[in-house]
Backbone as CSV, one residue per row, in Angstrom:
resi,resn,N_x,N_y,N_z,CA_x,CA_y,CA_z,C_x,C_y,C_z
1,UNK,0.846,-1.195,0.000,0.000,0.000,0.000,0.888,1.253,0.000
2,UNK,0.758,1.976,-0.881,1.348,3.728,-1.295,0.803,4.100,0.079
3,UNK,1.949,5.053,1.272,1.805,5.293,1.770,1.252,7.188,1.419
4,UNK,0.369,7.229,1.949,0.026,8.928,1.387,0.514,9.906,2.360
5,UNK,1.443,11.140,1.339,2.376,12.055,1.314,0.638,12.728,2.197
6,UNK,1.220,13.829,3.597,0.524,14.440,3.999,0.927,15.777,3.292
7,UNK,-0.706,16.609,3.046,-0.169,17.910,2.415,0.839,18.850,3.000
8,UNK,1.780,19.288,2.294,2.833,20.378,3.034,2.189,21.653,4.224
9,UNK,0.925,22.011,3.487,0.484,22.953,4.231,-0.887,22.726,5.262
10,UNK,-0.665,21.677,5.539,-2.157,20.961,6.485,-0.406,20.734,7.329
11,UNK,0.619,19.741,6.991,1.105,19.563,8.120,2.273,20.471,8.677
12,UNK,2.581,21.936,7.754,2.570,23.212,8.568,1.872,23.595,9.888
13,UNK,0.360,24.051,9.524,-0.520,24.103,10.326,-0.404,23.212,11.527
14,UNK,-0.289,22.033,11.637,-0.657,21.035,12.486,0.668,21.265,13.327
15,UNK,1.930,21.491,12.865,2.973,21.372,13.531,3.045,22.485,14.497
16,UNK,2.487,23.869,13.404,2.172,25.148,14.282,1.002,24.683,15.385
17,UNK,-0.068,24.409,15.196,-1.042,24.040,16.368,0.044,23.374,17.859
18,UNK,0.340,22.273,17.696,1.472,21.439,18.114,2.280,22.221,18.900
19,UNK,3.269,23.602,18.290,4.313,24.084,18.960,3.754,25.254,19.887
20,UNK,2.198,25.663,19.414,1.661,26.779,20.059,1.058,26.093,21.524
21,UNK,0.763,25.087,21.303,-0.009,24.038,22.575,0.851,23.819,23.721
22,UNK,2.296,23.314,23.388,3.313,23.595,24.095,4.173,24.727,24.342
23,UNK,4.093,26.115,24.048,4.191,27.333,24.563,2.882,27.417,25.554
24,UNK,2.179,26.983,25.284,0.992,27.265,26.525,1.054,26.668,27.601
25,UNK,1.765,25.769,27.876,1.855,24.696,28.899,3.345,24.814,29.206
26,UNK,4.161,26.005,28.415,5.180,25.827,29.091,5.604,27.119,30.655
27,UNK,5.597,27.025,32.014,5.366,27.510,32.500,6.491,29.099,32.659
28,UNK,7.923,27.941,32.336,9.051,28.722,32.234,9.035,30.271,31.477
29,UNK,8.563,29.408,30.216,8.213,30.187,29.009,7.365,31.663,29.162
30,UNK,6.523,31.255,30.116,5.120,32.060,30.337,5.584,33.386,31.250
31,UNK,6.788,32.543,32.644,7.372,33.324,33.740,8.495,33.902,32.958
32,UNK,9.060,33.712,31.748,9.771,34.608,31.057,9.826,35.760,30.487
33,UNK,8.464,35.489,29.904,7.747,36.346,29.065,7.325,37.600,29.931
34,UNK,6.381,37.492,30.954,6.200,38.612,31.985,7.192,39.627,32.629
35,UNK,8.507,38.183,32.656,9.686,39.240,32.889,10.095,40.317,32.008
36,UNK,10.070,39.391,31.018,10.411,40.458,29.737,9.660,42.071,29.561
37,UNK,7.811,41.481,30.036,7.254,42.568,30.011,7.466,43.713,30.685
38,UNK,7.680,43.079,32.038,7.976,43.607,33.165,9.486,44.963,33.240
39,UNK,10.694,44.464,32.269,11.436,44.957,32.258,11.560,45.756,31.398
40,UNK,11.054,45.717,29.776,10.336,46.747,28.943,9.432,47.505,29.057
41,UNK,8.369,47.136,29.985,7.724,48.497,30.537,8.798,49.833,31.038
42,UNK,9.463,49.443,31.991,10.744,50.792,32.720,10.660,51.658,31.345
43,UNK,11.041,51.390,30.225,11.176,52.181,28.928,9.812,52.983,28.263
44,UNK,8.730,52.160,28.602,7.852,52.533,28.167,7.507,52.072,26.744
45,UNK,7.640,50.303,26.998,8.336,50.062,25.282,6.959,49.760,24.336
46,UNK,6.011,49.842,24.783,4.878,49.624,23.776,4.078,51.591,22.880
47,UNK,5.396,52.206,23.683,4.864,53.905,22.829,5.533,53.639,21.964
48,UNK,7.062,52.795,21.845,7.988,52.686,20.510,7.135,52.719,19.223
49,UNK,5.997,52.310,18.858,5.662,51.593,17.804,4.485,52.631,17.169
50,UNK,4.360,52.997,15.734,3.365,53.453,15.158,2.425,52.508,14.179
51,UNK,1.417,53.082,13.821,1.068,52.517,12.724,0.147,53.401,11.458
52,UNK,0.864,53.606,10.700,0.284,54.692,9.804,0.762,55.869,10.102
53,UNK,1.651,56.195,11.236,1.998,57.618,11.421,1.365,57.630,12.611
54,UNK,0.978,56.860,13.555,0.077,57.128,14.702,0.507,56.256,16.401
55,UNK,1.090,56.302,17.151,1.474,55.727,17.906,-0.019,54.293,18.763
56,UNK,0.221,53.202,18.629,-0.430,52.255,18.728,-0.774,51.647,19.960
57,UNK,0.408,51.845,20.494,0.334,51.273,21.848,-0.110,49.539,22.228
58,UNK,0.372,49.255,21.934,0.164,47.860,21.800,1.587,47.039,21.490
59,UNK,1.809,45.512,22.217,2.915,44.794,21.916,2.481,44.157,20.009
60,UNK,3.731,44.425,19.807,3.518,44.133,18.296,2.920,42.834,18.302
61,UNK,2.813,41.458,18.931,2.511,40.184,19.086,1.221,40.367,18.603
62,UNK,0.349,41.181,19.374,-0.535,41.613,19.768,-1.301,42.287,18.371
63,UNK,-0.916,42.918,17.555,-1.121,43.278,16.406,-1.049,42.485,15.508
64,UNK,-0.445,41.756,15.224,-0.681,40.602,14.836,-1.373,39.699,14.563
65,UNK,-1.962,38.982,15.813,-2.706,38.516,16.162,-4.260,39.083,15.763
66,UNK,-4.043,40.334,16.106,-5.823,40.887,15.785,-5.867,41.021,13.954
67,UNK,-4.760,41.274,13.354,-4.704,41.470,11.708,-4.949,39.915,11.422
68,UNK,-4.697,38.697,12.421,-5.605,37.450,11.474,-6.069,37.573,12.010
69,UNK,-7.168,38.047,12.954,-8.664,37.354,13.413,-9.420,38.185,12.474
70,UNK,-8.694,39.772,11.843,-9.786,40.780,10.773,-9.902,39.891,9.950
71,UNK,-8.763,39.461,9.555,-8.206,39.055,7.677,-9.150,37.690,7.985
72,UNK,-9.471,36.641,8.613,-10.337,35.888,8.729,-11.723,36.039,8.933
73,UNK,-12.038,36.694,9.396,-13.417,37.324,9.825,-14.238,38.155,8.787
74,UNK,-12.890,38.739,8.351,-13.510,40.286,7.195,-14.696,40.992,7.807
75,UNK,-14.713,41.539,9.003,-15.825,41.693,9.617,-16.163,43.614,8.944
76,UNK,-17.492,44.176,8.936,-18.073,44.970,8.608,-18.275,46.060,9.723
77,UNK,-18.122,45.559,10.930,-18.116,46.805,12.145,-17.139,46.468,13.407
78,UNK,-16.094,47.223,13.706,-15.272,46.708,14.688,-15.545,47.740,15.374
79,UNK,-16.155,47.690,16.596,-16.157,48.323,18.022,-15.110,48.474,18.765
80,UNK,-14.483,49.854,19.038,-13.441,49.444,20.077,-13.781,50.760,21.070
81,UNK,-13.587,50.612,22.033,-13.602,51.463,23.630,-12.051,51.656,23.598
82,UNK,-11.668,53.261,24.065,-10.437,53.509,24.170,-9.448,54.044,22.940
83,UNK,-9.563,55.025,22.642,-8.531,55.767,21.398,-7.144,56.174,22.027
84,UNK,-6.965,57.321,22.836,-5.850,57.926,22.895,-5.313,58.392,21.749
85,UNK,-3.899,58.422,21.049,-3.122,58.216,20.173,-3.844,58.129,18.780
86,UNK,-4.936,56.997,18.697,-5.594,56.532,17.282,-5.131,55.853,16.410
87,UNK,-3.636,54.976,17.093,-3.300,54.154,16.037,-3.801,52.990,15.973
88,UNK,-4.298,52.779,17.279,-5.641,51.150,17.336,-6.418,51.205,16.434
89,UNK,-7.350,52.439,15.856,-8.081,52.500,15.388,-8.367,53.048,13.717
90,UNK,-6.922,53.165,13.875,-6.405,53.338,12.196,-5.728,52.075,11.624
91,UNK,-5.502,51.541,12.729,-5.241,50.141,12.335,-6.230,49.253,11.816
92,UNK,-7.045,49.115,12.263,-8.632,48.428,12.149,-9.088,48.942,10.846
93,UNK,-8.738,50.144,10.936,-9.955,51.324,10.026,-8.734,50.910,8.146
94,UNK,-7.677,50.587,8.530,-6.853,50.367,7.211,-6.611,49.125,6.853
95,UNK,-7.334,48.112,8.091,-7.148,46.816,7.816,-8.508,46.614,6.960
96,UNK,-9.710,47.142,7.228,-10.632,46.844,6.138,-10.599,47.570,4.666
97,UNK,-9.899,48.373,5.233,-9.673,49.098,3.860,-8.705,47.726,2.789
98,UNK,-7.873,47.242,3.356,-6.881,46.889,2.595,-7.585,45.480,2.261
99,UNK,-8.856,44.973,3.503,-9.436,43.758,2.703,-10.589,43.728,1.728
100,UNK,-11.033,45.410,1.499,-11.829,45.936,0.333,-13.209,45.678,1.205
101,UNK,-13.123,45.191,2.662,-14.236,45.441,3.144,-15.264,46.630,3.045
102,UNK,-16.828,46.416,3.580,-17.590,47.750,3.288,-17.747,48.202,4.492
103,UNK,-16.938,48.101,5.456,-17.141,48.248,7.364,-16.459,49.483,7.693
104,UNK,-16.746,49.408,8.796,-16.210,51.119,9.354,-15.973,50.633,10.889
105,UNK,-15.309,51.653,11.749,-14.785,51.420,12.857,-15.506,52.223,13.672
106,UNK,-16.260,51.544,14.703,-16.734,52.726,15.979,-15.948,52.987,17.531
107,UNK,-15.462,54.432,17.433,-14.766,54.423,18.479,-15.045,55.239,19.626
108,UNK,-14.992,55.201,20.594,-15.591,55.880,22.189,-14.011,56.020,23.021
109,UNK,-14.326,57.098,23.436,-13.237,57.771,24.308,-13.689,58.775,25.474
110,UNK,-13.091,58.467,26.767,-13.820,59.616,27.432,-13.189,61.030,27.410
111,UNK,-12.070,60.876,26.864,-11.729,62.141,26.526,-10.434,62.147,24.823
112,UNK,-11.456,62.720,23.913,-10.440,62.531,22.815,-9.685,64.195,22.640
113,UNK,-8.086,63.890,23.105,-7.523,65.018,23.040,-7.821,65.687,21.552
114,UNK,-7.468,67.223,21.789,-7.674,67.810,20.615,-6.338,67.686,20.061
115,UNK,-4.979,67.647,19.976,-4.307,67.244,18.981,-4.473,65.801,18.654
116,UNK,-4.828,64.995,19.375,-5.252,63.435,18.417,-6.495,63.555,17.935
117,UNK,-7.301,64.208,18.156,-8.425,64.256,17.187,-8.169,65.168,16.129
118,UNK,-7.159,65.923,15.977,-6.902,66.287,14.508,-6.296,65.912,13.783
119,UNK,-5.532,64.689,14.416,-4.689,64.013,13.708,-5.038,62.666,12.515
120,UNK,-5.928,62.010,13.695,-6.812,61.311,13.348,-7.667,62.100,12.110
121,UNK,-8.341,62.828,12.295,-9.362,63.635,11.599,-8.900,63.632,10.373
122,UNK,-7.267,64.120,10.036,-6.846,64.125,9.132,-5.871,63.112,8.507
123,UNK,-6.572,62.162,8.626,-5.818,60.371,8.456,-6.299,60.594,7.173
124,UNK,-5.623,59.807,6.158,-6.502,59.053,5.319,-7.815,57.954,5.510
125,UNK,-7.343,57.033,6.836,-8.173,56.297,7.191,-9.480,56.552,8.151
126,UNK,-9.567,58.006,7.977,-10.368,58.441,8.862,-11.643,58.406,8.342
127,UNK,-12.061,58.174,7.033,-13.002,58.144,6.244,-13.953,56.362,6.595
128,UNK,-13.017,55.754,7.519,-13.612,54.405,8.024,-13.849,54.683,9.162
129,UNK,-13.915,55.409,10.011,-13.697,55.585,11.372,-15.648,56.793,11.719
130,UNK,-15.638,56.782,12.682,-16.677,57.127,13.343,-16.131,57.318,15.137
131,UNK,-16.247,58.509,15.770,-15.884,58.735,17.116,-16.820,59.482,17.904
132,UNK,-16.931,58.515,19.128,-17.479,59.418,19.861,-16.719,59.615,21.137
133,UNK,-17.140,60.768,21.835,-16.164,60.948,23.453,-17.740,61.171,24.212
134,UNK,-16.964,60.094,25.218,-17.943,59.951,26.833,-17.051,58.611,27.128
135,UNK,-17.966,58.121,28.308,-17.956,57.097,28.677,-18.512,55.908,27.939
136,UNK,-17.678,55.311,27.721,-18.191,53.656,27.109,-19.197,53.515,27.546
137,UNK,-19.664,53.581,28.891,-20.844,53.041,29.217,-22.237,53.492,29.660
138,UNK,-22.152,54.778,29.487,-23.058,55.898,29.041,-24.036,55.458,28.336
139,UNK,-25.521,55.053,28.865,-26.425,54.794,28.044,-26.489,55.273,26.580
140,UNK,-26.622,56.673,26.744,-26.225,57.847,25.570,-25.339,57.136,24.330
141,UNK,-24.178,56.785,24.451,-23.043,56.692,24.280,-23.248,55.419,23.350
142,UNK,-24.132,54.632,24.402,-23.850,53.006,23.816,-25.216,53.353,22.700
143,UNK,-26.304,53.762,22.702,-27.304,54.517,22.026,-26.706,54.508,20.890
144,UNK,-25.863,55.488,20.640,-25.223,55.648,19.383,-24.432,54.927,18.579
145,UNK,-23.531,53.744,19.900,-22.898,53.110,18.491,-23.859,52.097,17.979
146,UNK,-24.650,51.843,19.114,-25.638,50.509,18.528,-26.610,50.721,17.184
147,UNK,-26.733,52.087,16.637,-27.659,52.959,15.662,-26.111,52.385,14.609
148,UNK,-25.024,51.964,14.938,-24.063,51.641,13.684,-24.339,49.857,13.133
149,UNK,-25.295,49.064,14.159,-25.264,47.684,14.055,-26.096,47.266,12.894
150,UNK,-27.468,47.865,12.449,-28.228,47.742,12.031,-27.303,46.979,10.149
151,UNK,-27.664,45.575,10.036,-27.771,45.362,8.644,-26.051,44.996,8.344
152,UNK,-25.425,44.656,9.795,-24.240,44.344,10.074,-23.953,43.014,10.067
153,UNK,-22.882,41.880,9.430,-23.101,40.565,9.333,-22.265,40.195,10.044
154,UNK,-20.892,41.095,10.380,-19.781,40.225,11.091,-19.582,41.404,11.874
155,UNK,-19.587,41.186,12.972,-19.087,42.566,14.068,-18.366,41.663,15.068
156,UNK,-17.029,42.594,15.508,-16.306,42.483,16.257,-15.979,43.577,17.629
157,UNK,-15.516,43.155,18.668,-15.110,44.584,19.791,-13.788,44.411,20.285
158,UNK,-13.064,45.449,20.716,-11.686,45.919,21.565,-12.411,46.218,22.087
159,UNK,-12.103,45.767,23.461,-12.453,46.884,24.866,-10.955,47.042,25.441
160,UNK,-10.442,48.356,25.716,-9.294,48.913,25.871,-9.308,50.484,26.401
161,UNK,-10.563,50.729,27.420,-10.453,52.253,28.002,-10.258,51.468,29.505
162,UNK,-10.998,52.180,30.342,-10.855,51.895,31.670,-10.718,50.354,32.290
163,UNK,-9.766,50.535,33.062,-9.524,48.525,33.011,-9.649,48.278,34.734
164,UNK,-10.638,49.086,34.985,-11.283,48.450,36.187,-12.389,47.453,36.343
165,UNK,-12.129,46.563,37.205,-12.592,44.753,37.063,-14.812,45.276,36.966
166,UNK,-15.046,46.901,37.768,-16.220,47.216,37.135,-16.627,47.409,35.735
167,UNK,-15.380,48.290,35.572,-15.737,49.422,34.288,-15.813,48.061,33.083
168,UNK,-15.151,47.308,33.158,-14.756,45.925,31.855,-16.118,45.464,32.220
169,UNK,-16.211,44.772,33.030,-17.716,43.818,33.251,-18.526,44.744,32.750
170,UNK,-18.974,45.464,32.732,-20.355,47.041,32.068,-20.110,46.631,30.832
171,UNK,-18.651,47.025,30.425,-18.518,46.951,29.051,-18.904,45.612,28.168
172,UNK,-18.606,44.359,28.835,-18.874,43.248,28.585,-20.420,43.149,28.268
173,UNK,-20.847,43.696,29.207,-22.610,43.258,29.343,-23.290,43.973,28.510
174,UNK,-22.691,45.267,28.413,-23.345,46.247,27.032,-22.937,45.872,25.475
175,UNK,-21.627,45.389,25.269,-20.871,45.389,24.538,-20.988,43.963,23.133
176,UNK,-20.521,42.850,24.109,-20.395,41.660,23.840,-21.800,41.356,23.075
177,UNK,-23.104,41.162,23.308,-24.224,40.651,22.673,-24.138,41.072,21.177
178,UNK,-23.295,42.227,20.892,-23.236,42.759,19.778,-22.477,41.776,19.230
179,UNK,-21.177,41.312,19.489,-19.974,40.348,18.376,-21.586,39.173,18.033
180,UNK,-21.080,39.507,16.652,-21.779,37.799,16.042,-20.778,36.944,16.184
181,UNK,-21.785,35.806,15.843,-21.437,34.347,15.783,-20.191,34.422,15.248
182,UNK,-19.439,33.440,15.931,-17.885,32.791,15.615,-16.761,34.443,15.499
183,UNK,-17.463,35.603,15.892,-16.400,36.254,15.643,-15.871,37.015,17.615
184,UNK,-15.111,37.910,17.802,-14.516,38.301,18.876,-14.878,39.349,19.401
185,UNK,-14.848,39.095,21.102,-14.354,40.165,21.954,-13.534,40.228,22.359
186,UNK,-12.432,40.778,21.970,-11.075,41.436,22.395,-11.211,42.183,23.734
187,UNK,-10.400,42.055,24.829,-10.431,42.708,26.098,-8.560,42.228,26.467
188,UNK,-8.319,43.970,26.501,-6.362,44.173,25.926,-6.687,44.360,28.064
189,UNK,-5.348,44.328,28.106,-4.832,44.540,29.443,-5.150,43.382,30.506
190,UNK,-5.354,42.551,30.146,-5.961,40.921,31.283,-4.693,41.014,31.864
191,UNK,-3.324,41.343,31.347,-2.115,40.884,31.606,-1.861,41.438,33.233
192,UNK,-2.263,42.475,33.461,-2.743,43.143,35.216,-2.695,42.224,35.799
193,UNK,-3.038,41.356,36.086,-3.603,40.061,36.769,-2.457,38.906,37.476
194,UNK,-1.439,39.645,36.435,-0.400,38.533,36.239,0.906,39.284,36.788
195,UNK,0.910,41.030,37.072,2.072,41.712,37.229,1.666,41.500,38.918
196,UNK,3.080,42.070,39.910,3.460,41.895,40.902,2.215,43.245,41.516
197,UNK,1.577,42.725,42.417,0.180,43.219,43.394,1.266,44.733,43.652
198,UNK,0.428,45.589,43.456,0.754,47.205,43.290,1.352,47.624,42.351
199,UNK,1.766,46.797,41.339,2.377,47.404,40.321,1.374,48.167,39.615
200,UNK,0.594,48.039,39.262,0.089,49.177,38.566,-0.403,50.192,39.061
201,UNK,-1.085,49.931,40.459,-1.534,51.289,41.135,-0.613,51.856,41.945
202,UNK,0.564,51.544,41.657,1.730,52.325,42.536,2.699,52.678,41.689
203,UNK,2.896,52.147,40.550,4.007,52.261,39.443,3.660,53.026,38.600
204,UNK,2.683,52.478,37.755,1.319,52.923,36.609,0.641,53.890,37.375
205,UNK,0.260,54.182,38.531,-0.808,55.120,39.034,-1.999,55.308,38.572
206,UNK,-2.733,53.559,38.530,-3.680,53.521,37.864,-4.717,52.966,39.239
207,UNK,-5.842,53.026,38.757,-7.039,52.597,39.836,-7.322,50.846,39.191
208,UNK,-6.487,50.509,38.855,-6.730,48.656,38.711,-5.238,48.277,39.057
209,UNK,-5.704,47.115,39.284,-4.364,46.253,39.978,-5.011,44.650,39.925
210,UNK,-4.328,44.292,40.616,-4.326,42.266,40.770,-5.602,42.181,41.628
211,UNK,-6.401,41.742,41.285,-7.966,41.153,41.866,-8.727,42.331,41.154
212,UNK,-8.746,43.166,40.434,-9.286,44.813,39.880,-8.773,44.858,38.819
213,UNK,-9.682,44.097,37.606,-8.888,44.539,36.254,-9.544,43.684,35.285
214,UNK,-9.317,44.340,33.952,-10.261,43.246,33.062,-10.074,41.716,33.062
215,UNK,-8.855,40.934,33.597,-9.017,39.707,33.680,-10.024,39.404,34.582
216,UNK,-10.569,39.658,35.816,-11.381,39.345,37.181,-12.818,39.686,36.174
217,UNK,-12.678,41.017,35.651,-13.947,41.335,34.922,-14.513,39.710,34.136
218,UNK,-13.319,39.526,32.961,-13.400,38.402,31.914,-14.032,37.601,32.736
219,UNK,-13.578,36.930,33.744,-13.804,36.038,34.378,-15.329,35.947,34.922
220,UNK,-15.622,37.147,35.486,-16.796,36.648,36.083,-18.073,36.826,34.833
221,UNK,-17.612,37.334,33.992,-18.145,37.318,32.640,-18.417,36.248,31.743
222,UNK,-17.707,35.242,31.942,-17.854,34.094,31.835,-18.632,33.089,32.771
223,UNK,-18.621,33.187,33.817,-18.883,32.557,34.443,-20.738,32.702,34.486
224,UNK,-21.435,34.095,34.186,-22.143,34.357,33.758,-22.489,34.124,32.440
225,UNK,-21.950,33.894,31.061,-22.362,33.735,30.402,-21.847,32.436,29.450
226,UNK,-22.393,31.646,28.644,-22.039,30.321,28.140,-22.075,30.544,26.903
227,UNK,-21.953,31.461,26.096,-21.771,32.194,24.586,-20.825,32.521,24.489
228,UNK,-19.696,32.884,25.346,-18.123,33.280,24.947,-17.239,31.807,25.071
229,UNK,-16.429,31.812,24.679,-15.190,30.752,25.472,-13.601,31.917,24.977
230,UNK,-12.845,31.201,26.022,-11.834,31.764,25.542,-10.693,31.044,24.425
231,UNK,-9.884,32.031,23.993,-9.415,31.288,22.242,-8.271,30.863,23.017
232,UNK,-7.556,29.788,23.547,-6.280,29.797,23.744,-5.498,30.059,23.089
233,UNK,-5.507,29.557,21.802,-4.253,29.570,21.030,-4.129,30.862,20.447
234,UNK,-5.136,32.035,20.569,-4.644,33.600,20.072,-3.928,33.685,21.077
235,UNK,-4.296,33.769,22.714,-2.812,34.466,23.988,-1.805,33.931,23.592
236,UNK,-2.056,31.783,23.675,-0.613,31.535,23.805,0.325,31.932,22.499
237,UNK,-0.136,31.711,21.579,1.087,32.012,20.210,1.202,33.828,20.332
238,UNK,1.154,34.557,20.920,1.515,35.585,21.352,2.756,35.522,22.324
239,UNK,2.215,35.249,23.671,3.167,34.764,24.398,3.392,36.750,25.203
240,UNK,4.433,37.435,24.582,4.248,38.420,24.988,3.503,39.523,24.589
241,UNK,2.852,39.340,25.740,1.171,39.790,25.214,0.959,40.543,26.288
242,UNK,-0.376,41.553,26.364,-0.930,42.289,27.228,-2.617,41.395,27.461
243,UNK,-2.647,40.436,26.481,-4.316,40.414,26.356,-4.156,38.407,26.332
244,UNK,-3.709,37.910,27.877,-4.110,36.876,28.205,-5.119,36.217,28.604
245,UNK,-5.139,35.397,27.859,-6.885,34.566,27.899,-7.570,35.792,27.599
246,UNK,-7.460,36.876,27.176,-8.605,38.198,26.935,-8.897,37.834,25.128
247,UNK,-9.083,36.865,24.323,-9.546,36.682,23.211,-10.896,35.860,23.544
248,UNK,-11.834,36.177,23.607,-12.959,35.655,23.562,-13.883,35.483,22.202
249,UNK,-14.038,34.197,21.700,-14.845,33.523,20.474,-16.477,33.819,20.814
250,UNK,-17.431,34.060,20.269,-18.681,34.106,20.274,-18.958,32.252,19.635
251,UNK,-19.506,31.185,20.820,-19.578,30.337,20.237,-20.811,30.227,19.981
252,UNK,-22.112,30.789,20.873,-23.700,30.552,20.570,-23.944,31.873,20.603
């Protein structure tokens, strides 16, 4: 019997599945990686990076990662909470552009500075984009982007403003019913969870920390609801990442 040649690119894939399964289980690997984060933060190393002319803020892994879940998805409305800068959202806003999608980007900020909103304003990619400033969770607020859902087939969300274990859960509960089937809620910063207890509200000088932060949010978000699961293999093949176990699949 002719033994049959497996296809080159099925057993790519499989080998990648394979090596990503064991980065996830490797613990060393995992306590490395944090270090790493840990010691590139001092620099401030995730302002290094633009995209389009726009500072991103985000570990490049991390970008990555969300350019295949678009490029797979091809989704028509990506929701994201949290601008600053606007390179998150010129990212999104040039990734459909470049997949000839007919989608646009809705974005909420509670405060969009006036030199990034002119910057933005005057993107090329700004012609995909849609902004509003308040609170994410502003009845008002959510009012308006939901007037963007109507006649929408693939919608996706970033949640990436306030990363208190309240402010995320709101966002979740307002937010999430919107992703359709098989596509994502993105929730950046889970990685809190995982840094040394006061680091962020003593270092960062932020109001979240370890037990207070969108991972605790994720969590009890789940635990409440049986329509998300989390994607392992988007955190682990990242590895250095800000957004652990924070890839959530819409499975029902």
């Amino acid at each position: 019997m002719t033994k049959k040649i497996k296809d080159p690119v099925t057993k790519f894939y499989e080998e990648r599945k394979f090596d990503i399964n064991e980065m996830g289980d490797d613990k060393e690997f995992q306590k490395k990686s944090l270090e790493w984060i840990l010691h590139a933060n001092k620099y401030k190393y995730v302002y290094n990076f633009k995209w389009m002319g726009q500072p991103i803020i985000k570990f490049p892994a991390d970008i990555i990662v969300q350019q295949e879940i678009m490029w797979k998805l091809k989704p028509d409305l990506i929701i994201e909470t949290g601008i600053a800068h606007g390179g998150s959202i010129l990212f999104s806003a040039s990734m459909l552009e470049m997949m000839g999608a007919k989608g646009e980007v809705v974005a909420i900020d509670i405060d969009i500075r006036e030199h990034n909103k002119k910057l933005i304003e005057e993107h090329p990619m700004y012609k995909n984009i849609t902004m509003y400033e308040g609170s994410s969770i502003d009845p008002k607020i959510v009012e308006k982007v939901k007037s963007h859902v109507e006649n929408k087939k693939s919608i996706m969300v970033i949640l990436d403003s306030n990363h208190t274990h309240e402010h995320v859960l709101e966002e979740l509960r307002l937010y999430a019913p919107l992703v359709t089937l098989n596509s994502y809620c993105i929730i950046m910063d889970t990685f809190v969870e995982y840094l040394p207890k006061g680091y962020s509200s003593q270092h960062d000088k932020r109001p979240w920390d370890v037990g207070n932060n969108p991972y605790t949010a994720m969590r009890t978000f789940l635990e409440l609801n049986n329509n998300f699961s989390i994607d392992k293999d988007l955190s682990n093949k990242g590895m250095i990442t800000e957004t652990i176990d924070g890839y959530l699949k819409r499975i029902a």
